[in-house]
C-alpha positions as a Markdown table, in Angstrom:
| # | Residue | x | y | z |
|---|---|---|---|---|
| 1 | Unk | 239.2 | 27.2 | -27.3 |
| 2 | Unk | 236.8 | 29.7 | -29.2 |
| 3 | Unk | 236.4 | 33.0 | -29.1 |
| 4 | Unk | 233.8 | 36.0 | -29.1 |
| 5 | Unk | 233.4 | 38.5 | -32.0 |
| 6 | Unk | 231.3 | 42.2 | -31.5 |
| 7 | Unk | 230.3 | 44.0 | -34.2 |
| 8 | Unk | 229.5 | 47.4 | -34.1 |
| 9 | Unk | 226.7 | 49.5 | -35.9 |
| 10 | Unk | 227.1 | 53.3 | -34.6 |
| 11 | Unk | 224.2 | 55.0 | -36.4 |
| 12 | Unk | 220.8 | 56.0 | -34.0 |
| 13 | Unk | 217.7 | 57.4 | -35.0 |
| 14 | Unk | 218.4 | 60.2 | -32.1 |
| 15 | Unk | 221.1 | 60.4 | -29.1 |
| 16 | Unk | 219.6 | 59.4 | -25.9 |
| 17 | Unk | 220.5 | 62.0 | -23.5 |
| 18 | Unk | 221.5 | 59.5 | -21.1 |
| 19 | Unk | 223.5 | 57.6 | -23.5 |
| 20 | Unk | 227.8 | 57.7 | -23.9 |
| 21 | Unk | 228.2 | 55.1 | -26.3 |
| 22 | Unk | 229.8 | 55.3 | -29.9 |
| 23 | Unk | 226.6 | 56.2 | -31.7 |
| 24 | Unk | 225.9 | 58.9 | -33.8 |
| 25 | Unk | 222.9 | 60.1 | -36.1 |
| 26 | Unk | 223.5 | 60.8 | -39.7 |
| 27 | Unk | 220.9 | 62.1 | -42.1 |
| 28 | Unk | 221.4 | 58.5 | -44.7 |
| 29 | Unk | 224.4 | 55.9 | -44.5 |
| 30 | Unk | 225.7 | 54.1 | -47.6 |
| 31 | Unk | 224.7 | 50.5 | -46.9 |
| 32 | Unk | 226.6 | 49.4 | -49.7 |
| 33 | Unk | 230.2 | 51.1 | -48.2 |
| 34 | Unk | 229.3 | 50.0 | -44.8 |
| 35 | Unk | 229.1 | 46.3 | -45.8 |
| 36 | Unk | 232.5 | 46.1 | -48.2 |
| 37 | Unk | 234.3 | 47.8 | -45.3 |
| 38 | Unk | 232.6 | 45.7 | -42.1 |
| 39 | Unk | 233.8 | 42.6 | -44.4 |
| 40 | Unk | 237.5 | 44.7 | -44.4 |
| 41 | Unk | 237.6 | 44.7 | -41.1 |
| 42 | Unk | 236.6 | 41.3 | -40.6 |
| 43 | Unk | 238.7 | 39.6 | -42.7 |
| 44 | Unk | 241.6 | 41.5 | -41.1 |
| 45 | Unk | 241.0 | 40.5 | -37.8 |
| 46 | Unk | 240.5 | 36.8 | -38.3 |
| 47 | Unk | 244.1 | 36.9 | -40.3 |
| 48 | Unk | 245.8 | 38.1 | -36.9 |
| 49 | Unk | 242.8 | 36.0 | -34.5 |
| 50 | Unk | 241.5 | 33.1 | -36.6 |
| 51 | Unk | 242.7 | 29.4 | -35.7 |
| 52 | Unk | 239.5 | 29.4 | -33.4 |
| 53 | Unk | 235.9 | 28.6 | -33.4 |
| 54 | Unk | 233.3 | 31.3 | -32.3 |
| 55 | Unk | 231.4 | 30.6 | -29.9 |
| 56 | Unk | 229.4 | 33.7 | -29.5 |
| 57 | Unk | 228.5 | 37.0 | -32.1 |
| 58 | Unk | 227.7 | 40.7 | -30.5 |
| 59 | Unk | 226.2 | 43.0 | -32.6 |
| 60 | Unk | 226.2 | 46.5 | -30.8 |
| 61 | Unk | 225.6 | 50.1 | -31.4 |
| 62 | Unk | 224.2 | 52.2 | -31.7 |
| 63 | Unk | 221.2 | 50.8 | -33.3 |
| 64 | Unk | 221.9 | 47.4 | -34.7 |
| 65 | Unk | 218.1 | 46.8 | -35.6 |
| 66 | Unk | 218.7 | 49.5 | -38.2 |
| 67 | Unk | 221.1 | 47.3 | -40.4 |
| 68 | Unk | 219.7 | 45.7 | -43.4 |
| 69 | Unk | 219.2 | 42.0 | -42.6 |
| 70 | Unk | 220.5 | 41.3 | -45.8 |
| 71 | Unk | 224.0 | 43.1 | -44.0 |
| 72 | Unk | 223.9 | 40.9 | -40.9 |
| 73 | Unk | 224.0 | 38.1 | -43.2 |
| 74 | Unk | 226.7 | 38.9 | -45.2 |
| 75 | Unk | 228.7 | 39.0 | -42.2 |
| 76 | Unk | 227.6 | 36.2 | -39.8 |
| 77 | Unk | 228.0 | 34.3 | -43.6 |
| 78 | Unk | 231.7 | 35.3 | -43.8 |
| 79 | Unk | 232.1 | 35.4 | -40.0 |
| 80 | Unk | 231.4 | 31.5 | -40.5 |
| 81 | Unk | 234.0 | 31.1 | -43.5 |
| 82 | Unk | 237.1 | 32.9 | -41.5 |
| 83 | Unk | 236.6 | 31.4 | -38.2 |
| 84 | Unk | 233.6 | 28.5 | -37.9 |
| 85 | Unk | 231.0 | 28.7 | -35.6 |
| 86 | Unk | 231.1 | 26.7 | -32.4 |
| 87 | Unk | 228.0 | 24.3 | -31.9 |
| 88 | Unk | 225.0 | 26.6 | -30.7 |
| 89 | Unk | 226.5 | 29.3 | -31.5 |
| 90 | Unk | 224.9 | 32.5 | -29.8 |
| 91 | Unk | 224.0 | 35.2 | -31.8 |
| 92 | Unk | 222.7 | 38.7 | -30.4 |
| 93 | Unk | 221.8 | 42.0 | -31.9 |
| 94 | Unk | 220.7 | 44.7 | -30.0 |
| 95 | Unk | 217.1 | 45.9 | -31.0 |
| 96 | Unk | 214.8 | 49.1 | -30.4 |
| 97 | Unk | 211.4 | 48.8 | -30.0 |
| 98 | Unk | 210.0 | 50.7 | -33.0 |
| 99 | Unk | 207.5 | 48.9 | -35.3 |
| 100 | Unk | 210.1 | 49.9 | -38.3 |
| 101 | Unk | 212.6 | 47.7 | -36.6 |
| 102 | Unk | 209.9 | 45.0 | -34.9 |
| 103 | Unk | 209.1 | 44.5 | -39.0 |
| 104 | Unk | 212.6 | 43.5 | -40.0 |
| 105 | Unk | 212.7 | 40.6 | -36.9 |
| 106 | Unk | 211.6 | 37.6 | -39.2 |
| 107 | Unk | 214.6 | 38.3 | -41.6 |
| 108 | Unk | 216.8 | 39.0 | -38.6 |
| 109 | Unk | 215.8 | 35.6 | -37.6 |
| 110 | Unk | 216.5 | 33.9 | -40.9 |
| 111 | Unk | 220.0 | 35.7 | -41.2 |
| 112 | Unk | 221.2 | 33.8 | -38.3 |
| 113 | Unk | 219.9 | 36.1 | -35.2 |
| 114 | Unk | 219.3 | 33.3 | -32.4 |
| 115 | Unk | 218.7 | 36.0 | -29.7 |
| 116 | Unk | 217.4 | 39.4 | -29.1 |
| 117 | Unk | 218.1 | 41.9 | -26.5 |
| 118 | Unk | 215.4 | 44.7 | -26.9 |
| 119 | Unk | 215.8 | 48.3 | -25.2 |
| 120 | Unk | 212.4 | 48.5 | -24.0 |
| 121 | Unk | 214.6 | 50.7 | -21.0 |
| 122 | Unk | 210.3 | 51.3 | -19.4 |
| 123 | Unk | 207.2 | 50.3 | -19.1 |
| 124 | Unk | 205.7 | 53.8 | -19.0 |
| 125 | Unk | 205.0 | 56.5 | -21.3 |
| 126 | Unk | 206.2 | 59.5 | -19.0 |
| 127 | Unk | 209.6 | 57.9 | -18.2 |
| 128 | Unk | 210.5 | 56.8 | -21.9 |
| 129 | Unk | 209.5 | 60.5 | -22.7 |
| 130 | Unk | 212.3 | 61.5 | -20.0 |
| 131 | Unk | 214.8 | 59.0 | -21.3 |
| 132 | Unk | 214.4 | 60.8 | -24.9 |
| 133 | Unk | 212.9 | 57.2 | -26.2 |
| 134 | Unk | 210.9 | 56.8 | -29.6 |
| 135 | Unk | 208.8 | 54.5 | -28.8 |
| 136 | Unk | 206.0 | 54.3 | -26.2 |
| 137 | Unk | 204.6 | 51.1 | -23.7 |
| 138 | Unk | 202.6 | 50.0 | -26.1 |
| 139 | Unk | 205.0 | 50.3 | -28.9 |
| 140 | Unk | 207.5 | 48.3 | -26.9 |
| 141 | Unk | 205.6 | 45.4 | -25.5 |
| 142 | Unk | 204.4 | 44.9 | -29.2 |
| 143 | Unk | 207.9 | 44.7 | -29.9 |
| 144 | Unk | 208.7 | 41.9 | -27.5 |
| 145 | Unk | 205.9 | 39.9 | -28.3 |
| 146 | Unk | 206.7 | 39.6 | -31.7 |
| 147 | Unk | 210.5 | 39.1 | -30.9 |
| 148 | Unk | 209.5 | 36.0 | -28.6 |
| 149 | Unk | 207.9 | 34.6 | -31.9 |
| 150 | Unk | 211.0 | 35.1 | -33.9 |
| 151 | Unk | 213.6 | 34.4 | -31.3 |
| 152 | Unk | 215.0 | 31.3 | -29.8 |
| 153 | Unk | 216.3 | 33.8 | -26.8 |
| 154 | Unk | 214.7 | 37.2 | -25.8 |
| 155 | Unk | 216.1 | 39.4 | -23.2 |
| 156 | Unk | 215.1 | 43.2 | -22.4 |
| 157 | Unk | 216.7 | 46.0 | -20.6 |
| 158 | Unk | 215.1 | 49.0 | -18.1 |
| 159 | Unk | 216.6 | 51.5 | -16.6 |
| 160 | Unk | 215.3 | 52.2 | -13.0 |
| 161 | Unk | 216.6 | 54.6 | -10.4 |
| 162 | Unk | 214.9 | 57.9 | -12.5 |
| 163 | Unk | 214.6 | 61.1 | -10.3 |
| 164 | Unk | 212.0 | 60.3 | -7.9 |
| 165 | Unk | 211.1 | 56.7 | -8.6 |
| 166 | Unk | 209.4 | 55.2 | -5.8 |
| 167 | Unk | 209.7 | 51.7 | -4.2 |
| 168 | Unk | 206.4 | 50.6 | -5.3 |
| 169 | Unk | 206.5 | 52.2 | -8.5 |
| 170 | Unk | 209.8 | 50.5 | -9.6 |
| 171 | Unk | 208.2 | 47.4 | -7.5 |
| 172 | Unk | 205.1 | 47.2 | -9.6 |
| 173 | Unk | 207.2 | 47.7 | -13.1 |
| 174 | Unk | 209.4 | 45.1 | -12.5 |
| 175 | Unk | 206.7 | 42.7 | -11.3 |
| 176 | Unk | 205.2 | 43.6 | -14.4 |
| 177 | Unk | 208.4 | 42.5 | -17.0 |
| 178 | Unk | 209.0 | 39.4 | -15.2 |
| 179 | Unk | 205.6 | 38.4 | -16.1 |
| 180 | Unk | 206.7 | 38.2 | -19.5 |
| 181 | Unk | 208.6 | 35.4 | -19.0 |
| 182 | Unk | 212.0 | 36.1 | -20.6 |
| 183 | Unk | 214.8 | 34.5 | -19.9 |
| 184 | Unk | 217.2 | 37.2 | -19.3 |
| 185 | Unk | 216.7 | 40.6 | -17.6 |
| 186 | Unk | 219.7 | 43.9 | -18.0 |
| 187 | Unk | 218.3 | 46.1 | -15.0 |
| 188 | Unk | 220.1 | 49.1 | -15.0 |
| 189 | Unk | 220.0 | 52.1 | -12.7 |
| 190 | Unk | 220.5 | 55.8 | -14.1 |
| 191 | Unk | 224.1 | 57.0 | -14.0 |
| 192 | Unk | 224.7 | 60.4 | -15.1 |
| 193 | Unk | 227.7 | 59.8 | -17.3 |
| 194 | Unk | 229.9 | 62.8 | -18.4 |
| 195 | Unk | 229.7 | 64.7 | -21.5 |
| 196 | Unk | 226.0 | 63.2 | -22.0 |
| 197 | Unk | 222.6 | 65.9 | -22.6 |
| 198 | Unk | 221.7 | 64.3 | -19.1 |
| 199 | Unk | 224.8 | 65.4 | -17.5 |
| 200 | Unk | 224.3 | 69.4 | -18.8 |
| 201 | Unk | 220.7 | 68.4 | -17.4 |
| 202 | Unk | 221.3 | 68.6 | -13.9 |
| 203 | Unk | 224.4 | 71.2 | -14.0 |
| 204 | Unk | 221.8 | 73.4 | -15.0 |
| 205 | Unk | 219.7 | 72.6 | -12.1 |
| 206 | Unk | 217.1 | 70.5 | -14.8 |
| 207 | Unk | 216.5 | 67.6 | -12.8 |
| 208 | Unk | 217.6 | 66.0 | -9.6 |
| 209 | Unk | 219.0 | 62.7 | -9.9 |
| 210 | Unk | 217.6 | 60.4 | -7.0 |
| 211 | Unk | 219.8 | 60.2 | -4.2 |
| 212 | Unk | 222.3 | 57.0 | -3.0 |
| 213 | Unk | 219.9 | 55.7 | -0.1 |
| 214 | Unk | 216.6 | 55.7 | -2.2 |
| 215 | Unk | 218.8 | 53.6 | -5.4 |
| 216 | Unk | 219.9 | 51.4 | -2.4 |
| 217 | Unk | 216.5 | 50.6 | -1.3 |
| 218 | Unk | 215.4 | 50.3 | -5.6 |
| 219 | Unk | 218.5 | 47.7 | -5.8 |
| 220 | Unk | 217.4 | 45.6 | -3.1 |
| 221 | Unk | 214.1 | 45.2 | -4.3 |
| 222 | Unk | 215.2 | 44.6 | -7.8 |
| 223 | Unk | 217.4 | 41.6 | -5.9 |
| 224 | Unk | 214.1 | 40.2 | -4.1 |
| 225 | Unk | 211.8 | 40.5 | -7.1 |
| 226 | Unk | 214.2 | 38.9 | -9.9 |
| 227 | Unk | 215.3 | 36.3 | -7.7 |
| 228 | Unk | 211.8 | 34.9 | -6.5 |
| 229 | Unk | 211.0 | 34.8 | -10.0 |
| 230 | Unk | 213.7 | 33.0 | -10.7 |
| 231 | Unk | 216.0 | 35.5 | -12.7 |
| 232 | Unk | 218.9 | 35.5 | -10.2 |
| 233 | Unk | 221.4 | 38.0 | -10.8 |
| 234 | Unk | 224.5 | 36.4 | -11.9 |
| 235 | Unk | 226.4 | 39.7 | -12.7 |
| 236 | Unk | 225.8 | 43.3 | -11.1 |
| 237 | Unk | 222.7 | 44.4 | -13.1 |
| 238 | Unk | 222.1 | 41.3 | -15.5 |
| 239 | Unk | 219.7 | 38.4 | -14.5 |
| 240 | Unk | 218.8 | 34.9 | -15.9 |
| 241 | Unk | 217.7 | 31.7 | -16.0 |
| 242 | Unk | 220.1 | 29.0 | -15.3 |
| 243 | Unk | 221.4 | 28.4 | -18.8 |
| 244 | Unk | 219.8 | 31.2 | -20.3 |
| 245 | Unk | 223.2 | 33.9 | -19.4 |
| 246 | Unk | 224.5 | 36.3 | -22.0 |
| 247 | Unk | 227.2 | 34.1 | -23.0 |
| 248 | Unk | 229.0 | 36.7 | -24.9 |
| 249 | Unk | 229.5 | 39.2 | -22.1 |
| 250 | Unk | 230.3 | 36.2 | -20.0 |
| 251 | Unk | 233.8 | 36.1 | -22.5 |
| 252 | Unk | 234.3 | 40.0 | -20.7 |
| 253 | Unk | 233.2 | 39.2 | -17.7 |
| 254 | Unk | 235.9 | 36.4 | -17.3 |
| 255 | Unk | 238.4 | 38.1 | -19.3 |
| 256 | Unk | 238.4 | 35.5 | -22.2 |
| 257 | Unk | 239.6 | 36.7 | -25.6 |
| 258 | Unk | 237.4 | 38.4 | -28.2 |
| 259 | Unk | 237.4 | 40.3 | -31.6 |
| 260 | Unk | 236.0 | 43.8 | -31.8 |
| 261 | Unk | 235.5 | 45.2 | -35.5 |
| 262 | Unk | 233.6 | 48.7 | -36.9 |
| 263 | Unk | 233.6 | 52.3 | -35.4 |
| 264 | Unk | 235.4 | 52.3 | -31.9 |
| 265 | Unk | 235.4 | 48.8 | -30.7 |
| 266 | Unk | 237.3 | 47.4 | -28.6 |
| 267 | Unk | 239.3 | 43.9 | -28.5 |
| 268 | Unk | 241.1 | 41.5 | -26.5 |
| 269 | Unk | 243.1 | 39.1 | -28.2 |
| 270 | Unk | 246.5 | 37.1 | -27.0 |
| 271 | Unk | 247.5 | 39.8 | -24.2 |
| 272 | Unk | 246.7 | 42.4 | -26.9 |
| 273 | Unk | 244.6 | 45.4 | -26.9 |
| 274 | Unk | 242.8 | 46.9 | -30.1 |
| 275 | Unk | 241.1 | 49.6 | -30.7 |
| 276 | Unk | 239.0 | 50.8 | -33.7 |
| 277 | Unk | 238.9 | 54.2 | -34.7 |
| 278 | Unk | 235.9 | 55.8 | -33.0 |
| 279 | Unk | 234.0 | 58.2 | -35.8 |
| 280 | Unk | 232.2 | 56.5 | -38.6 |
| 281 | Unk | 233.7 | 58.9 | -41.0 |
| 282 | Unk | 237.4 | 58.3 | -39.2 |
| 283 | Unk | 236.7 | 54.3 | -39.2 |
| 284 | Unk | 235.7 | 54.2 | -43.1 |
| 285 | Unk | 239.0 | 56.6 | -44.1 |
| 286 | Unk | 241.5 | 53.9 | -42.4 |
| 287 | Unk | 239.4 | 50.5 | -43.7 |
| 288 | Unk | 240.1 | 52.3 | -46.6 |
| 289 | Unk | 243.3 | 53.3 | -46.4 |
| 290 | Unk | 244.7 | 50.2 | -44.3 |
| 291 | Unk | 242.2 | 47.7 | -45.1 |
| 292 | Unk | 241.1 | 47.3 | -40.9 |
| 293 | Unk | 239.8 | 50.1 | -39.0 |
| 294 | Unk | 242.3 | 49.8 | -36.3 |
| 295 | Unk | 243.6 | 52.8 | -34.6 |
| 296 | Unk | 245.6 | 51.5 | -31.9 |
| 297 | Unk | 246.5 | 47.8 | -30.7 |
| 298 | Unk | 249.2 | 47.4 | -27.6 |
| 299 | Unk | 250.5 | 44.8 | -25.6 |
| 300 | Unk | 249.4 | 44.6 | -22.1 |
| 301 | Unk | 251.7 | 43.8 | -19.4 |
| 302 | Unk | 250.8 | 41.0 | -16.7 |
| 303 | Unk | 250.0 | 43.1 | -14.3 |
| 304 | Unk | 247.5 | 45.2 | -16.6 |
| 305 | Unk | 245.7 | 42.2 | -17.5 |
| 306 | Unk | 245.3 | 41.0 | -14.0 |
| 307 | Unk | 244.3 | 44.2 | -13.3 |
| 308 | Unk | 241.3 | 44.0 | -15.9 |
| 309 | Unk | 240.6 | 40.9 | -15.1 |
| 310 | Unk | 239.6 | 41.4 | -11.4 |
| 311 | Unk | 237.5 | 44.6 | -12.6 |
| 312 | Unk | 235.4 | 42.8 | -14.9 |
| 313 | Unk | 235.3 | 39.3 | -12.9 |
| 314 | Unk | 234.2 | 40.5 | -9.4 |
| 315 | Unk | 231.2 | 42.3 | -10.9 |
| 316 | Unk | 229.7 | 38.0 | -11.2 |
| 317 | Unk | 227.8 | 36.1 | -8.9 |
| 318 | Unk | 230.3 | 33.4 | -9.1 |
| 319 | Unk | 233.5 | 35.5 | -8.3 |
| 320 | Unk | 237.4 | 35.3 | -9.5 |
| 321 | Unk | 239.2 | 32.1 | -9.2 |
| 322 | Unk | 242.7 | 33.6 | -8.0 |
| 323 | Unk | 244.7 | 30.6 | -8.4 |
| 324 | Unk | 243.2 | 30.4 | -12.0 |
| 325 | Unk | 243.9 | 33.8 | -13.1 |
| 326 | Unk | 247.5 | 34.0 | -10.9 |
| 327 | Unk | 248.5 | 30.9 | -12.9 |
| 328 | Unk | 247.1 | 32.6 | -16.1 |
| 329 | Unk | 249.1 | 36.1 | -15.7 |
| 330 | Unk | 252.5 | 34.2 | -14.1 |
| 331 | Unk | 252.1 | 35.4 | -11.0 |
| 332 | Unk | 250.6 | 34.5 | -7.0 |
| 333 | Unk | 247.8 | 35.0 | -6.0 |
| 334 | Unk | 249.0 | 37.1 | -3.4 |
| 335 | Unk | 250.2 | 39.3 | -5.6 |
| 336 | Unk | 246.2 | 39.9 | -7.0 |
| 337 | Unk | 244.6 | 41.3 | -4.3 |
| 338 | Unk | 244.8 | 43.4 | -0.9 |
| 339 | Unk | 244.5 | 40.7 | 1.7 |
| 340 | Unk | 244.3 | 42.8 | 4.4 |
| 341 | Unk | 240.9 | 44.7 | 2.7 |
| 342 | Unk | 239.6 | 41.3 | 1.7 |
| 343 | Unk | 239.7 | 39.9 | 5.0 |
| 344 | Unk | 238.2 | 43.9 | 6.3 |
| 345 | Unk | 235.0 | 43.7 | 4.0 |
| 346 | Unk | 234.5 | 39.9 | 4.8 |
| 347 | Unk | 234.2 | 40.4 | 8.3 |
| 348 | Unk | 231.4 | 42.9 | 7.8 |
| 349 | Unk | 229.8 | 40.7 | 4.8 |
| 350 | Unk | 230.3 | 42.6 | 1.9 |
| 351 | Unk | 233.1 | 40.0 | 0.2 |
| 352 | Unk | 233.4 | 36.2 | 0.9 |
| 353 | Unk | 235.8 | 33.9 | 0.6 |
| 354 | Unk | 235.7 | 30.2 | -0.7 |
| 355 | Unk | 238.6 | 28.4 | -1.1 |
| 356 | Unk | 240.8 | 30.1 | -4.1 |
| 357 | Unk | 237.9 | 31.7 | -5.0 |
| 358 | Unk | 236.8 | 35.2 | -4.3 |
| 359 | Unk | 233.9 | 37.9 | -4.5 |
| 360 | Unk | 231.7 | 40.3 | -3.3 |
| 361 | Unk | 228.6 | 39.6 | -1.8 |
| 362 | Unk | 224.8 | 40.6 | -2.3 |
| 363 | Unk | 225.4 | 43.1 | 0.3 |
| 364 | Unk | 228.4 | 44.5 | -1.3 |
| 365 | Unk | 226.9 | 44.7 | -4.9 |
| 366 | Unk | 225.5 | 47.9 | -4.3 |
| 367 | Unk | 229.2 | 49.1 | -3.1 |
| 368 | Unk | 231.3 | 47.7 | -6.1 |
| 369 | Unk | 232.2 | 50.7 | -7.4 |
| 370 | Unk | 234.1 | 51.7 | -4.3 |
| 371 | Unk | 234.8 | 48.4 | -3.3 |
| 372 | Unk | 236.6 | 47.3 | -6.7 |
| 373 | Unk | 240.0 | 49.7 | -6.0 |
| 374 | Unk | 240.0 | 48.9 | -2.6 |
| 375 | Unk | 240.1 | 44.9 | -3.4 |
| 376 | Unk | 242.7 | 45.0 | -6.2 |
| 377 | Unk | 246.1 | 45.1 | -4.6 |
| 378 | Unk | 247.9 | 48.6 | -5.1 |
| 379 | Unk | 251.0 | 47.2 | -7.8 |
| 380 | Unk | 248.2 | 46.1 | -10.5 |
| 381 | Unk | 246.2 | 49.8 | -9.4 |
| 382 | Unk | 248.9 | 51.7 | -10.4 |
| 383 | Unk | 250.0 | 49.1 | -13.7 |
């Protein structure tokens, strides 16, 4: 069995004001303290997780195109001695699109980067200017054409959905990307998340985010376009060529364990939960004090894992296999899911049913976030 490690660089050039993640912009970083305590919290982890092959590498942020490819190499280099590398191994770091970070590909690639998933997030200059981007159009298809010459794998995100966006508009964009001929596709539409500049944004009456009906109508054609092109989606806003799937999120998706290490990741390991501390400054003090950068790590009850596991697995194309995951958690597959609500939402063709396995439609994508409590049965809810 292998496993998944995810690395994580927290340091932006600026805070997207849509963004909630664990990054943070300081005026210089210490590359040389960064790397000593990333290898910390490395080496820890693979003396409580090691025994196993990876079979995939994360690197998050943040801005992960901002590390020193002499840094990523260091640790996919000592990643290798503590664990091994699985055969075709897959290798992603997160990328912006600025010609600073384009420049640095070619070394990425040498390091070890075998694939690339670049936050182009538009094709146009007024909407990157609303999404606080540094980059414009140009800036960012430059970008991708030169990570498809350094990259065996290349995928891009965008973000549709903005307040306003029009069927054709969003119709014509996305026509547009696929034409690039990427294997992979993240398409994902604006959520206003708490606590973000985007969220103060419209409590202040700044903008108007586009209502429910209109990102209904965006989602379907998102659905028509990827698919004809051959991009199906295989999880709620990520699409791909057969073979060409994030195989790293596919270890979350399907609840498979994986090692998180640096400022506020997150980990899954032998019914264990981990969590690093969450502000750079927090995460350096306890690598240095400790030697890891861990802030909390609990066991998780049965019913909490099942729990999780239904979440992440019924956002996939291909469903939860309840007798699978019953037999993994020790319990029946009864005991997973609210029958009654299953059989409800099949009937009207937003879930189906196939045997053990389970999941929710094409019609019920759009509906997952409501759908999701609904489906789980109430005991592992309330776990």
């Amino acid at each position: 069995m292998a496993r998944a490690l995810y690395i994580h660089w927290p340091f932006c050039l600026a805070k997207c004001p849509y963004c909630d993640f664990n990054s943070h912009v300081r005026d210089s970083v210490d590359v040389d303290a960064w790397q000593s305590a990333l290898l910390a919290d490395l080496r820890h982890e693979a003396e409580v997780a090691g025994g196993e092959t990876l079979s995939s590498i994360f690197f998050g942020g943040g801005t992960p195109s901002l590390m020193p490819p002499s840094l990523v190499e260091a640790l996919l280099r000592e990643a290798e001695r503590l664990w091994g590398f699985a055969p075709g191994i897959e290798i992603t770091l997160e990328a912006n699109p600025s010609s600073v970070e384009a420049a640095n590909f070619a070394a990425l690639a040498t390091a070890g980067v075998n694939r690339v998933s670049l936050g182009l997030q538009s094709l146009d200059d007024a909407a990157l200017q609303f999404l606080g981007r540094l980059h414009n159009a140009t800036e960012g298809l430059n970008a991708l054409e030169t990570a498809q010459s350094e990259f065996e794998r290349v995928s891009f995100d965008l973000i549709y959905a903005l307040p306003g966006q029009t069927q054709r508009h969003w119709h014509d964009q996305l026509s547009r990307a696929l034409s690039f001929g990427t294997g992979h596709l993240s398409l994902y539409q604006l959520t206003i998340e708490p606590g973000t500049r985007f969220a103060t944004d419209v409590r202040r009456g700044g903008f108007t985010p586009l209502d429910d009906d209109d990102a209904a109508d965006l989602f379907a054609v998102t659905r028509e376009l990827t698919a004809a092109a051959g991009l199906p989606p295989y999880e709620i806003s990520n699409h791909a060529r057969a073979g060409e799937e994030s195989r790293h999120n596919l270890t979350y998706w399907r609840y498979e364990d994986y090692a998180g290490i640096g400022p506020g990741a997150h980990g899954r390991r032998g019914g264990m939960a981990t969590m690093r501390h969450k502000k750079p400054e927090n995460w350096l003090d306890a690598v240095a004090r400790n030697g890891h950068g861990l802030k909390e790590e609990r066991a998780l009850g049965m019913a909490e894992q099942a729990s999780e596991a239904l979440l992440m697995g019924l956002r996939l194309a291909e469903g939860v296999d309840l007798d699978r995951l019953a037999s993994r958690m020790y319990l029946k597959p009864g005991d997973l899911i609210n029958t009654a609500k299953l059989a409800q939402y099949a009937d009207i063709g937003l879930t189906w049913v196939d045997g053990p396995r389970i999941g929710v439609s094409p019609d019920g994508m759009p509906l997952l976030d409501a759908l999701l409590p609904e489906l789980v049965a109430d005991d592992l809810v309330s776990a």
